[in-house]
BAPA-757219 format. One line per field, with one value per residue (C-alpha): residue number from 1; z, x, y. Coordinates in Angstrom, 1 decimal, always signed. Layout:
<rs>
seq = c(NUM,...)
Z = c(Z,...)
X = c(X,...)
Y = c(Y,...)
</rs>
This chain:
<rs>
seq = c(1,2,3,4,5,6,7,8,9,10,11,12,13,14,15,16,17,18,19,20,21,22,23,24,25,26,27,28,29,30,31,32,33,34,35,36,37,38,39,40,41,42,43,44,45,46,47,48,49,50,51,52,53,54,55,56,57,58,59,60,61,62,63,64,65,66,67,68,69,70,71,72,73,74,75,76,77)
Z = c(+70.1,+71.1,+69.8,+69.2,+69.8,+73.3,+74.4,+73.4,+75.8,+78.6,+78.4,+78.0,+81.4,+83.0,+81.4,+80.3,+77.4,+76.2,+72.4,+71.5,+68.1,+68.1,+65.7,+65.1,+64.0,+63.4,+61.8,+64.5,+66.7,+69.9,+68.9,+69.6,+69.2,+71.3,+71.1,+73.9,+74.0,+77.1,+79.4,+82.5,+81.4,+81.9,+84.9,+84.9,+83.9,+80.8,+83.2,+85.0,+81.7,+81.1,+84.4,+83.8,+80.6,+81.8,+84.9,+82.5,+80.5,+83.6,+82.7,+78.7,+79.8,+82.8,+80.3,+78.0,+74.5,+74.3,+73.8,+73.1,+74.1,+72.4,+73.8,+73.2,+75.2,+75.3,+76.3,+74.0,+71.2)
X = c(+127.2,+125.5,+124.4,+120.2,+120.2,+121.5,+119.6,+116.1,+117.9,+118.3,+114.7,+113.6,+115.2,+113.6,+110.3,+110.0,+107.0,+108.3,+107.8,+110.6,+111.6,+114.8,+115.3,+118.7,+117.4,+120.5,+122.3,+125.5,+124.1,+123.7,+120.3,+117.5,+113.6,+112.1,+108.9,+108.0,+104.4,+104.5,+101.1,+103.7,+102.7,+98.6,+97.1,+100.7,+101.0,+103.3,+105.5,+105.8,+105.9,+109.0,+110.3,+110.6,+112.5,+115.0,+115.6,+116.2,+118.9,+120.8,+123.7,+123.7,+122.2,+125.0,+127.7,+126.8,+126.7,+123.0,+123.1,+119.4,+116.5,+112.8,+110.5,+106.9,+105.6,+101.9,+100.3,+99.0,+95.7)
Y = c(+48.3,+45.4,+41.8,+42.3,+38.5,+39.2,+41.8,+39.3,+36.6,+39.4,+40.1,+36.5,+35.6,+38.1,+37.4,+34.3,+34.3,+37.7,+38.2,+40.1,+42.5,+44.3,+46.9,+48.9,+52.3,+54.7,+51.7,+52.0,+49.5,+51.3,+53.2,+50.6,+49.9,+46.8,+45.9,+43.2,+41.4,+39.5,+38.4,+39.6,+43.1,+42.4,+44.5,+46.9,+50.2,+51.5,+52.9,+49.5,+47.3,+49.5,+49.4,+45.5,+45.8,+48.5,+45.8,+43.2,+45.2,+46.4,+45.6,+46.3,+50.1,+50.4,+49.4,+52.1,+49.7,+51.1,+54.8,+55.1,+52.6,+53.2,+50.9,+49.3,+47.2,+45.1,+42.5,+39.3,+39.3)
</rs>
């Protein structure tokens, strides 16, 4: 399990003007939606948008408190 309101600081160090929504969806905690907006992600592909986010949860993924990570990532307007 781990805190949602950590996992948006992770992110936000790594990206700075990331909009970030975390959403528990199995209710145990460790089975997670984001959904960044950030203008970082303008000109990158999906892939590479995601790439940034798995980088910025390193060490929440490598500690195994996340079990399962949906993402959704885009950029601003």
């Amino acid at each position: 399990m781990v805190d949602p309101d950590e996992l948006v600081s992770s992110i936000q160090d790594s990206i700075p003007d990331a909009q970030v929504r975390v959403e528990d969806i199995s209710g145990g905690g460790d089975h997670l939606q984001v959904d960044v907006v950030s203008s970082a992600f303008v000109g990158l592909s999906r892939v590479q948008q995601h790439q940034m986010i798995y980088k910025a949860l390193q060490k929440e993924l490598a500690s195994e408190a996340i079990h399962a990570l949906a993402l959704k990532t885009s950029t601003p307007g």
